[in-house]
SERO-4910 file (N, C-alpha, C, O; in steps of 0.05 Angstrom, whole numbers):
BEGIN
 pado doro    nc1    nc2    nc3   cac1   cac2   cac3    cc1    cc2    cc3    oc1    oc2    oc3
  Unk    A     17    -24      0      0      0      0     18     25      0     34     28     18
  Unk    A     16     40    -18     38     66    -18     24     88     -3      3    100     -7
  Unk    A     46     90     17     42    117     38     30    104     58     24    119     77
  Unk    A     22     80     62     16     73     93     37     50    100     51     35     87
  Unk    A     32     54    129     44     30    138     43     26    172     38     47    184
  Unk    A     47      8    187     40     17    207     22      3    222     21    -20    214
  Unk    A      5      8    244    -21      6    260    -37     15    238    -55      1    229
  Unk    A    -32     35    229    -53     53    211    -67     31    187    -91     29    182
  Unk    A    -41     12    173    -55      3    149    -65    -28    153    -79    -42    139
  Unk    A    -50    -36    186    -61    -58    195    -72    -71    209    -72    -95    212
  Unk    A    -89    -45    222   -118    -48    246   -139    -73    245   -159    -72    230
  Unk    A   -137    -83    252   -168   -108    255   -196    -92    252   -201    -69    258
  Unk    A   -208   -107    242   -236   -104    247   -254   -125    262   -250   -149    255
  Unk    A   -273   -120    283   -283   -145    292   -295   -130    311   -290   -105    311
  Unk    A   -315   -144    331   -325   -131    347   -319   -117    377   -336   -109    392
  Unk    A   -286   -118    382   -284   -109    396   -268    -76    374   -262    -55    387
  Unk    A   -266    -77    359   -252    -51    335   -268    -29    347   -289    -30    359
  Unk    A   -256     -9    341   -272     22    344   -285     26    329   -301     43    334
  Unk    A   -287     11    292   -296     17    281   -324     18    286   -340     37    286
  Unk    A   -327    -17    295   -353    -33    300   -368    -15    326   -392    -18    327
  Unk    A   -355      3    348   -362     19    363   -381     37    353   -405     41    355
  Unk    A   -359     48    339   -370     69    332   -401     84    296   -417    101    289
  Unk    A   -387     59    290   -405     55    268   -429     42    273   -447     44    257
  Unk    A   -432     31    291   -458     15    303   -465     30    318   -480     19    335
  Unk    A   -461     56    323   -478     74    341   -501     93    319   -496    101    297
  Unk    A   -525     97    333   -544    115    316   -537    136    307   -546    145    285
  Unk    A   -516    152    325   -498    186    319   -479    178    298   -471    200    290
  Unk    A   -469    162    286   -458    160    261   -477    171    243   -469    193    235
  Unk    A   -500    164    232   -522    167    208   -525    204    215   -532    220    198
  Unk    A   -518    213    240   -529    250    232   -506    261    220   -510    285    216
  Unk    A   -489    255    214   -474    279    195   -486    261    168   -475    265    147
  Unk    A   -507    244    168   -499    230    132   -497    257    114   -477    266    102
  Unk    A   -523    265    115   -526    289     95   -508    314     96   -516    333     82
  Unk    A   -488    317    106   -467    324     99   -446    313     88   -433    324     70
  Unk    A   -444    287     97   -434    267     80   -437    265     47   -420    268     30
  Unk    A   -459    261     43   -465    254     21   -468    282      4   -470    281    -21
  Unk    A   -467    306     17   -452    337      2   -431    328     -2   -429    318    -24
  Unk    A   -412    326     13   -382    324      3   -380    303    -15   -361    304    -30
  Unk    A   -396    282    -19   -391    262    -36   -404    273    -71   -399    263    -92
  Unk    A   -419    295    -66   -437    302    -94   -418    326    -97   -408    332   -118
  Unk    A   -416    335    -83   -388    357    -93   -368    352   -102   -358    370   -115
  Unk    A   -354    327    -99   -336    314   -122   -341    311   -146   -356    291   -149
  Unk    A   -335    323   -172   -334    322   -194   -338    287   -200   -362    282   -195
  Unk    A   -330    274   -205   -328    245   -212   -354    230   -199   -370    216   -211
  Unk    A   -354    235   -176   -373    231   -162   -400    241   -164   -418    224   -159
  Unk    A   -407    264   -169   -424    282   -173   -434    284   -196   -457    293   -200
  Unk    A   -416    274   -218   -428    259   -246   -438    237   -252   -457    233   -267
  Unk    A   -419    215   -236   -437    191   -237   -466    184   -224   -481    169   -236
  Unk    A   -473    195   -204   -494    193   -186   -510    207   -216   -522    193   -232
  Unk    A   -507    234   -218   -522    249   -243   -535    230   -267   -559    227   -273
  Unk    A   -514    219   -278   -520    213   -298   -518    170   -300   -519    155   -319
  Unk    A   -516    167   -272   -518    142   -279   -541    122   -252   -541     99   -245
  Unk    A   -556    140   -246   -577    140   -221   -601    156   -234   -601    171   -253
  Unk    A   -620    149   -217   -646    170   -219   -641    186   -189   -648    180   -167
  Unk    A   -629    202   -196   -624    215   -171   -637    245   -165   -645    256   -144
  Unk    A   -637    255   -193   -653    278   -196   -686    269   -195   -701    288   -191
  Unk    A   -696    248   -198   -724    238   -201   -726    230   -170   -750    231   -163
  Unk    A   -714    224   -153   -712    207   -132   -682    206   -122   -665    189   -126
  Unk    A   -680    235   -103   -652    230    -98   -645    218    -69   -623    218    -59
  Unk    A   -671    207    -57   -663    191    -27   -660    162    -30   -654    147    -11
  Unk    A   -664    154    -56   -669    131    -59   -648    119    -72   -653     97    -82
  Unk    A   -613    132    -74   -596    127    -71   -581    120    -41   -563    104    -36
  Unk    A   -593    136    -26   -585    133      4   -596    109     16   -580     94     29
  Unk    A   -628    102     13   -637     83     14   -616     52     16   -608     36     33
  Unk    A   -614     57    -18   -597     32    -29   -568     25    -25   -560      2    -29
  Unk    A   -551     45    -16   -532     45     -9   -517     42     18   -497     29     23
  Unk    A   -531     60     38   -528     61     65   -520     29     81   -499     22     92
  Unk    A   -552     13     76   -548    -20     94   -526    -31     75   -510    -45     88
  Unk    A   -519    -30     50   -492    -52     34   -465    -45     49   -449    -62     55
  Unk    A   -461     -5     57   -439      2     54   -435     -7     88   -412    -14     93
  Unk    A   -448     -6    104   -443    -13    131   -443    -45    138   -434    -52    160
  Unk    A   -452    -67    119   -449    -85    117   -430   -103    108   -433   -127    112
  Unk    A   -402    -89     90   -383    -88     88   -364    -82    117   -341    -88    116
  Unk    A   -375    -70    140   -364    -72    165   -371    -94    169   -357   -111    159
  Unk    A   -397   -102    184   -406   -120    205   -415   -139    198   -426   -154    213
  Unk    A   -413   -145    167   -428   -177    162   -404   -196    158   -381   -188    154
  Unk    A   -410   -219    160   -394   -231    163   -378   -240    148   -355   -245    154
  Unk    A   -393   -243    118   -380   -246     99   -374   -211     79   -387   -204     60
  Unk    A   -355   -199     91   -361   -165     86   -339   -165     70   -341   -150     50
  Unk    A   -320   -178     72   -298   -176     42   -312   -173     12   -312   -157     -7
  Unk    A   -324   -197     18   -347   -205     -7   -356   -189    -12   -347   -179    -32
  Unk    A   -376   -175     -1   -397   -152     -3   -384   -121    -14   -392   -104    -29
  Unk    A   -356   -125      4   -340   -110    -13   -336   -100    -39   -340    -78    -49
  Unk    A   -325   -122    -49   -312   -141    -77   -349   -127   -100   -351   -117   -122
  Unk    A   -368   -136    -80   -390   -136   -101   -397   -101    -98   -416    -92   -112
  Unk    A   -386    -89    -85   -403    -69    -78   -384    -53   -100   -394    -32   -109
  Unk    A   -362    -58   -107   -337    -49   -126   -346    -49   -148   -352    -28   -158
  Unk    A   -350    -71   -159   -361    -87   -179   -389    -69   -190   -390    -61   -213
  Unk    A   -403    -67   -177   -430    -44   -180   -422    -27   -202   -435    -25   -223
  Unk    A   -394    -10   -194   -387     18   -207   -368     13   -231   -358     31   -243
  Unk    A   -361    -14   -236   -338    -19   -261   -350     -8   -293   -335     -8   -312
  Unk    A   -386      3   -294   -392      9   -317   -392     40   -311   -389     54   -331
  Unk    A   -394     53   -289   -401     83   -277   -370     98   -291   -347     99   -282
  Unk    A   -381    111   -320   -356    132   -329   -371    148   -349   -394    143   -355
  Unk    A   -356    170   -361   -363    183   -382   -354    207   -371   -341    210   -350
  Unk    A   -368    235   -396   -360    263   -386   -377    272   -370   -401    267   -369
  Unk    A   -361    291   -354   -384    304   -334   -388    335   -355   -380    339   -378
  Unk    A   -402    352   -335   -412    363   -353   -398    391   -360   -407    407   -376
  Unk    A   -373    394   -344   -351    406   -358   -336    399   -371   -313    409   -374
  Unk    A   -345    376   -383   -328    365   -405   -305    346   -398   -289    339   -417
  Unk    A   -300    333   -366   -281    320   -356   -290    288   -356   -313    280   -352
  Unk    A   -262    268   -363   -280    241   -367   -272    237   -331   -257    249   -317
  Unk    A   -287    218   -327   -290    210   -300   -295    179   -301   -310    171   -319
  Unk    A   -284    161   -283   -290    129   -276   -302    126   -248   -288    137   -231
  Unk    A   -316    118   -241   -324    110   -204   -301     97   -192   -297     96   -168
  Unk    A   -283     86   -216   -270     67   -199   -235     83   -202   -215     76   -189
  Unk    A   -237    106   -223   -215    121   -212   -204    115   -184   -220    119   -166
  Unk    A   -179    106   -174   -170    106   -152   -167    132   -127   -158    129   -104
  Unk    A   -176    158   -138   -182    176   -130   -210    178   -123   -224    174   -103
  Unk    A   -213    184   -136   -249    192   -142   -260    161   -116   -279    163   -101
  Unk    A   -241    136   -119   -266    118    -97   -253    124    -73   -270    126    -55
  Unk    A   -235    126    -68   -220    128    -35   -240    156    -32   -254    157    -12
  Unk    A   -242    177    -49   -261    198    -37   -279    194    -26   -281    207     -5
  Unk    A   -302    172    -31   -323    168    -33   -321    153     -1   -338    157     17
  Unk    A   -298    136      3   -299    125     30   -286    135     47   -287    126     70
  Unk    A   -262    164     37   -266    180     56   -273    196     73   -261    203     93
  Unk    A   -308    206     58   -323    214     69   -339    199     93   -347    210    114
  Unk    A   -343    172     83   -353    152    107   -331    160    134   -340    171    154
  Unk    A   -298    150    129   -283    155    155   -293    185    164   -304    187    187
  Unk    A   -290    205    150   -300    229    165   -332    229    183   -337    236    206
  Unk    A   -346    221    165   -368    211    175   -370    204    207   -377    215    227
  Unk    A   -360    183    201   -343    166    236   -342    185    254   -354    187    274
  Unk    A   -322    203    244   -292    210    264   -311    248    274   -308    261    294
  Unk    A   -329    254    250   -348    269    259   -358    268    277   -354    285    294
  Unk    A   -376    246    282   -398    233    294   -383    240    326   -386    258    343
  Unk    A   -371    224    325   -350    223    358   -346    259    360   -361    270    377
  Unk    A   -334    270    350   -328    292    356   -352    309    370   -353    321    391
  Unk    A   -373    306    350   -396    327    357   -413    318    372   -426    332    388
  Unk    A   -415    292    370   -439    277    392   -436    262    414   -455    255    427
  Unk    A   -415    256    420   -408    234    446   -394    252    462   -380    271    457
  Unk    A   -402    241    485   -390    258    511   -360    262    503   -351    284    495
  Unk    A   -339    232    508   -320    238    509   -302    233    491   -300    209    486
  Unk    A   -288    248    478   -272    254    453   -243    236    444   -226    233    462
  Unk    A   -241    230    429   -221    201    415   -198    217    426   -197    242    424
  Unk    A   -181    202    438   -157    213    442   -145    211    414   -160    203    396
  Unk    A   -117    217    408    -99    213    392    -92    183    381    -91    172    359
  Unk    A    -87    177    403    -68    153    393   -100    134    394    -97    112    382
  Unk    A   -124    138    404   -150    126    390   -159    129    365   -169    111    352
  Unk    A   -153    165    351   -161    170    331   -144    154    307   -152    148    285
  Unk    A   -118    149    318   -101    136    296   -108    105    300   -109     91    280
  Unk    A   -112     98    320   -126     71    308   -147     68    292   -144     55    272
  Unk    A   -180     84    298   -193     81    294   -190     93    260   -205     85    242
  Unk    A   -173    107    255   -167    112    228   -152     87    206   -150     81    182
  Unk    A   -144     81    229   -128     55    215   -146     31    209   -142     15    191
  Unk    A   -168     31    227   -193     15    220   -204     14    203   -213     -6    192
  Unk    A   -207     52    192   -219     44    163   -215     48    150   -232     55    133
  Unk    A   -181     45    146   -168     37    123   -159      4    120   -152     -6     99
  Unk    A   -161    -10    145   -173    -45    135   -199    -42    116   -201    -56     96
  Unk    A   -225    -19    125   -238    -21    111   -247    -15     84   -266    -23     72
  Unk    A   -228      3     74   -230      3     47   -210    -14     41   -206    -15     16
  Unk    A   -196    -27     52   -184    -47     35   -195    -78     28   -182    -97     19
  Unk    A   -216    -76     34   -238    -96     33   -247    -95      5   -250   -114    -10
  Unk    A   -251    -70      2   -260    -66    -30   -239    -75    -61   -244    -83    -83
  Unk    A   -220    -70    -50   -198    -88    -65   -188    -65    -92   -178    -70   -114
  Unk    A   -196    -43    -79   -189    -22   -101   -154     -6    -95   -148     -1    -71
  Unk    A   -142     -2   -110   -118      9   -111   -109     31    -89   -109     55    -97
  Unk    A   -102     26    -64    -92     39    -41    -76     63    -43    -75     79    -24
  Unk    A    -58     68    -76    -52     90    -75    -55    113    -65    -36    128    -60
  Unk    A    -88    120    -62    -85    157    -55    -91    144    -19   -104    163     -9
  Unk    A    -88    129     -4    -94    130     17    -83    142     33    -67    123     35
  Unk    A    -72    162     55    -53    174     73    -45    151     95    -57    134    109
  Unk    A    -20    160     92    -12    139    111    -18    139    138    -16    116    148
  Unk    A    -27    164    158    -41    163    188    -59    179    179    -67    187    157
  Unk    A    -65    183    215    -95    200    207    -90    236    203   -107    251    195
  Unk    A    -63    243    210    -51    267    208    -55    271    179    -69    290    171
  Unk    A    -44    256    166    -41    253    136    -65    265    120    -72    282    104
  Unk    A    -74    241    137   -114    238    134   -122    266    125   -124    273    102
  Unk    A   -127    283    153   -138    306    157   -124    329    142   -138    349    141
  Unk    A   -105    330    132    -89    346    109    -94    338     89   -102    357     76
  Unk    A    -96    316     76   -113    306     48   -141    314     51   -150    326     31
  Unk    A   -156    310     69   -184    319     65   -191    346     64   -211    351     51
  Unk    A   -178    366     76   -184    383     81   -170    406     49   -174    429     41
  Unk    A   -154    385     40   -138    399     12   -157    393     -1   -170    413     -9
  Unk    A   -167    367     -7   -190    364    -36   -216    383    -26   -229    397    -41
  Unk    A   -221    381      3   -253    397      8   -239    433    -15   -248    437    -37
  Unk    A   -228    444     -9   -206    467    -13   -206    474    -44   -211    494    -56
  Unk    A   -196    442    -55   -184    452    -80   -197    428   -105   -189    429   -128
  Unk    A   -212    415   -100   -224    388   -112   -249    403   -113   -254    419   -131
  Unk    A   -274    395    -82   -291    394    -86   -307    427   -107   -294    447   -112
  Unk    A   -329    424   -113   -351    447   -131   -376    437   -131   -383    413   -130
  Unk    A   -391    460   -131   -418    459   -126   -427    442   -155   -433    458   -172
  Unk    A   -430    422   -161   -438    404   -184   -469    404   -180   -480    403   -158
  Unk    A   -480    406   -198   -507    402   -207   -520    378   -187   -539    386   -173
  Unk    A   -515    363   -185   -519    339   -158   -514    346   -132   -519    332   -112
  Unk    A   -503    369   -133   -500    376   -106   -520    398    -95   -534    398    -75
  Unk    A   -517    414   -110   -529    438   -116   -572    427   -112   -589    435    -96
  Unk    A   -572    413   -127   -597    391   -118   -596    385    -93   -612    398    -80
  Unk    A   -580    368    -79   -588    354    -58   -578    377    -36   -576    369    -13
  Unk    A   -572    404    -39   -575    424    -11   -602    438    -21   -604    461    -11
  Unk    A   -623    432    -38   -644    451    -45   -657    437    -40   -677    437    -55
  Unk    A   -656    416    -18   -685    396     -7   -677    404     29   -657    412     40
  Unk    A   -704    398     38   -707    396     63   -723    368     79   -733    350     65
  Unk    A   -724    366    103   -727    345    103   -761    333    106   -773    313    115
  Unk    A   -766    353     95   -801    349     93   -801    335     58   -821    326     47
  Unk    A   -777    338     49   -780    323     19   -776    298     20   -785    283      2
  Unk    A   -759    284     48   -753    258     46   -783    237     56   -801    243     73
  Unk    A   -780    215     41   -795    197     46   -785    181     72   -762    174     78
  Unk    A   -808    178     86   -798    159    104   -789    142    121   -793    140    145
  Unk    A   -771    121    100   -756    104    114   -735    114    126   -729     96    143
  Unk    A   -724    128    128   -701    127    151   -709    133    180   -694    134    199
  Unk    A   -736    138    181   -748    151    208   -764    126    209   -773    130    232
  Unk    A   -773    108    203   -780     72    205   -814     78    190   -825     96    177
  Unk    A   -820     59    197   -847     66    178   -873     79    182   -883     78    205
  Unk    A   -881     88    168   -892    115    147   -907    132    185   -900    152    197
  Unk    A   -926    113    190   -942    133    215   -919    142    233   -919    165    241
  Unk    A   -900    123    241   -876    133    266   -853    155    248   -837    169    262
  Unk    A   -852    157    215   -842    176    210   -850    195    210   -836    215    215
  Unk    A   -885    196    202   -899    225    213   -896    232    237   -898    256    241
  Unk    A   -892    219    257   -897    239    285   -859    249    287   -852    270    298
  Unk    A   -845    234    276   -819    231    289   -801    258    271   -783    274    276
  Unk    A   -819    250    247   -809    276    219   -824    314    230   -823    336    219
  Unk    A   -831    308    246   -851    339    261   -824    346    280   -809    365    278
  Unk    A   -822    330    293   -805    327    322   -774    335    316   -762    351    330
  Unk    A   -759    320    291   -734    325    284   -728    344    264   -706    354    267
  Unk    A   -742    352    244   -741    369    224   -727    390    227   -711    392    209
  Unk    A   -725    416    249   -714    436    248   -685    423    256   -664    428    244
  Unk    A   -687    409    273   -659    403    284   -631    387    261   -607    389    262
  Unk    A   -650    372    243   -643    353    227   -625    375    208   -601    374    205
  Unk    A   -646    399    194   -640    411    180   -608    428    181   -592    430    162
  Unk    A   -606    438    206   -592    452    214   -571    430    219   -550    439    209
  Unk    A   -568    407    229   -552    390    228   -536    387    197   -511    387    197
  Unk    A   -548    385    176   -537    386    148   -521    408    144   -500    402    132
  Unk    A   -524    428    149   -498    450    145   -483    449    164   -460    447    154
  Unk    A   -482    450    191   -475    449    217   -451    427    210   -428    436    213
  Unk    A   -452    400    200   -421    383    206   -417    388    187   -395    379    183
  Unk    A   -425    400    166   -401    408    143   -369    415    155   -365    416    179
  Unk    A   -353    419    141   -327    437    143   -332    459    145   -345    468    126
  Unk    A   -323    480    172   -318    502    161   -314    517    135   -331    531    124
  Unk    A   -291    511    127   -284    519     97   -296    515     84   -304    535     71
  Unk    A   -307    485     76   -328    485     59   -352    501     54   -360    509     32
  Unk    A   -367    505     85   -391    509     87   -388    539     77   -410    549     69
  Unk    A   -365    556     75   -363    584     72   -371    591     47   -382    613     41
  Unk    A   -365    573     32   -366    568      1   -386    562    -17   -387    559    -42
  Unk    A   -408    560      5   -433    541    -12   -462    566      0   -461    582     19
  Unk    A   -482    562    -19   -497    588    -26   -519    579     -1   -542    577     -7
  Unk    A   -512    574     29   -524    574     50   -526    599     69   -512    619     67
  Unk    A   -544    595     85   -546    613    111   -537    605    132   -548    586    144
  Unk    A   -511    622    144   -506    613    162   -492    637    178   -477    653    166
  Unk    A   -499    639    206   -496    667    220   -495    654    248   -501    631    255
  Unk    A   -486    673    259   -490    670    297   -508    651    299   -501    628    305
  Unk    A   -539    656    293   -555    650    302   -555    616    304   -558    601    323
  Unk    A   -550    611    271   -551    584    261   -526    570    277   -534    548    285
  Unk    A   -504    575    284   -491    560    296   -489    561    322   -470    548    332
  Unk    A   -509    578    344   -521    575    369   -536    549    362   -532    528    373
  Unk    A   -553    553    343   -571    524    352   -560    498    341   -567    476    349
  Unk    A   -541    504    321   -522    480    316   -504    475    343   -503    451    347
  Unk    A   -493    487    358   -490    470    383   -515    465    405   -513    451    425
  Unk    A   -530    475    399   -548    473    418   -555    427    415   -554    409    432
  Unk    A   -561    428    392   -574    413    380   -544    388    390   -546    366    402
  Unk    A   -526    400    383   -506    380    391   -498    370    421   -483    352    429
  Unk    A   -514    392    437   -500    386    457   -526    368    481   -524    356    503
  Unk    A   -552    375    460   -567    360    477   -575    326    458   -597    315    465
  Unk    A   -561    314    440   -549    295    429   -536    285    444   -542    264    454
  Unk    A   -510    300    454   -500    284    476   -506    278    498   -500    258    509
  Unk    A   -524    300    510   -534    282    528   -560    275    531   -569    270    553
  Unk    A   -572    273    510   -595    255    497   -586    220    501   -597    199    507
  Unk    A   -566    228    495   -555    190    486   -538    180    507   -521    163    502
  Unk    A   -540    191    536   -534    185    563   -561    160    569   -559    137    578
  Unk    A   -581    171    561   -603    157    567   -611    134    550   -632    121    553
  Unk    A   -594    130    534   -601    110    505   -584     82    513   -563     80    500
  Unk    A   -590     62    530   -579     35    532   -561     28    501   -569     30    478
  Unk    A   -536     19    513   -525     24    491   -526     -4    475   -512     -4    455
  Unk    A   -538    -23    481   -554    -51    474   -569    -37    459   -561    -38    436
  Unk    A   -589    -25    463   -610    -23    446   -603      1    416   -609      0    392
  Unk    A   -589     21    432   -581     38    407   -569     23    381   -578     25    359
  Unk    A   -546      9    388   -534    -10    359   -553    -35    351   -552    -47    329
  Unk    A   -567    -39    368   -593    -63    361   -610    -46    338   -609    -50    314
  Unk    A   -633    -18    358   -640    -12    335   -630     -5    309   -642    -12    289
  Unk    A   -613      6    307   -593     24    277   -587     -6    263   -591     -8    239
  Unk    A   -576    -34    279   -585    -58    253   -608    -64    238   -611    -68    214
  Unk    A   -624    -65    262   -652    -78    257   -668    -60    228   -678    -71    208
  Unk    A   -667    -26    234   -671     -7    213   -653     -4    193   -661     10    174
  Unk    A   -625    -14    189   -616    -24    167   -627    -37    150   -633    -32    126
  Unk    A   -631    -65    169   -639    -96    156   -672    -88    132   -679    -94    110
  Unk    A   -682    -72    157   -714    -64    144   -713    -54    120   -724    -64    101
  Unk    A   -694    -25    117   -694     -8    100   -679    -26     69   -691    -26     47
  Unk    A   -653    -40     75   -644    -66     68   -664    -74     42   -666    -70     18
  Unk    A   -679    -89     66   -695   -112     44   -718    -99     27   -727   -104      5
  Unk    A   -729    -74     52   -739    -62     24   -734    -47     -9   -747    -38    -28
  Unk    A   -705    -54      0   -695    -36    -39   -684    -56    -49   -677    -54    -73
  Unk    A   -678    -84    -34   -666   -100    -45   -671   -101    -87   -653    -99   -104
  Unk    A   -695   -105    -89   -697   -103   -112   -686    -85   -128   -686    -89   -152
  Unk    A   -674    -60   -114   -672    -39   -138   -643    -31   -138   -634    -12   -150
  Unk    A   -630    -51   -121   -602    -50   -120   -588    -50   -146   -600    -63   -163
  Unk    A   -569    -41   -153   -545    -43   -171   -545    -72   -172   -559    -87   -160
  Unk    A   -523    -77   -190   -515   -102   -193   -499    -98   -198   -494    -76   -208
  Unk    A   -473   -121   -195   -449   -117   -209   -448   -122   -239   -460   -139   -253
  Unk    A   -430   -102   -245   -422   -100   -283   -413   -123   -277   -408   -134   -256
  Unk    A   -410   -134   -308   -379   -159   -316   -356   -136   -316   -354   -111   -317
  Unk    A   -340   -159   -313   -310   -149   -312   -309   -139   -333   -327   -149   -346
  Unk    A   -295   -121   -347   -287   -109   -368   -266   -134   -377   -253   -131   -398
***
């Protein structure tokens, strides 16, 4: 693997891992939709979803389909595999975007992006919502965790950084000098969350009461874990005000989830996987043939 080596590129995964900690917690899934900004603001990225998804017709219904495969690649058992297939999906995902740039999904740039954003995702989550904060020499493990886990996917390790120091200087250069407001992106910050359908709040009557209850908070959560830098850049509102209640919101998360048995918190976030899961099963990707 060029540029790693280390704890960093040879962390375990399993259920005692930080990954499995921390990714099996419910406060992983609130930065998604920031997540999945930084992932549509990638050029390569932000074209394929465009033009090789109904995403403009139905753009939650990528999240849907993707969300239970990509976390199942952690915790299932057979997750190498799922890997391998989940790769396999994007071997036809290429062409020009719409400045005229060719792009592949499986560019070795353009996919470590894509599961960079997941580690940030992670390493978010902890920061803004759990009482107590990753030390150092935690954050470099738990970084090193999920770079076992993109190496599951079996794609070319090249752009990977070798720690998490590394890490956070590579991410914060492409947020900088990579990412742009792409047409897919630009889309998915002009919804709110009265547009989503909803499964991710479980089914349809418990998402009406639960979609009243979280909405303002939800919303404000989507700009709120962006990047600084980033967020400066993009045609949002954001002032004193908005980032009083962006910690507000964060700080009673944390201790919201004092009270959340922590049995039942990673129980439910499977169980609403598995659901959401089997309901798109049908509309899943498939893998291309090999070229």
């Amino acid at each position: 693997m060029s540029g790693t080596s280390g704890s960093s590129a040879e962390a375990p995964l399993g259920p005692g891992s930080l990954l499995w900690r921390y990714a099996g917690d419910w406060r992983a899934m609130l930065p998604g939709s920031a997540t999945g900004i930084l992932q549509l603001m990638h050029p390569g990225i932000g074209a394929g979803v465009a033009e090789h998804s109904a995403f403009f017709d139905d753009p939650f219904d990528r999240i849907y389909r993707s969300i239970p495969q990509i976390w199942a690649t952690i915790f299932a058992p057979d997750g190498e595999r799922r890997a391998r297939e989940l790769r396999d999906v994007h071997r036809s995902i290429k062409g020009v975007d719409h400045a005229g740039r060719r792009y592949h999904a499986l560019d070795p740039d353009t996919f470590w992006w894509a599961h960079a954003t997941f580690t940030w995702d992670i390493l978010r989550s902890v920061e803004l919502f759990h009482l107590e904060p990753l030390s150092s020499e935690a954050a470099q493990r738990l970084y090193g965790e999920t770079v076992a886990w993109y190496r599951r996917y079996g794609v070319s390790c090249r752009p990977v950084p070798a720690d998490y120091d590394a890490f956070r200087t590579r991410f914060d250069t492409v947020c900088r000098q990579t990412l742009e407001l792409t047409p897919a992106a630009t889309r998915a910050l002009s919804y709110r969350l009265a547009d989503v359908p909803g499964h991710p709040l479980g089914p349809d009557p418990l998402a009406t009461v639960l979609g009243a209850l979280v909405a303002p908070a939800a919303e404000i959560l989507v700009v709120g874990c962006l990047p600084d830098a980033l967020r400066r850049r993009l045609p949002v509102a954001w002032g004193r005000a908005e980032e009083l209640q962006f910690r507000g919101v964060c700080a009673a998360v944390r201790q919201g989830f004092r009270l959340v048995p922590s049995a039942a918190n990673r129980r439910s976030l499977r169980r609403i996987q598995r659901w959401v899961g089997a309901g798109t099963r049908q509309r899943r990707y498939r893998p291309a043939p090999a070229a």
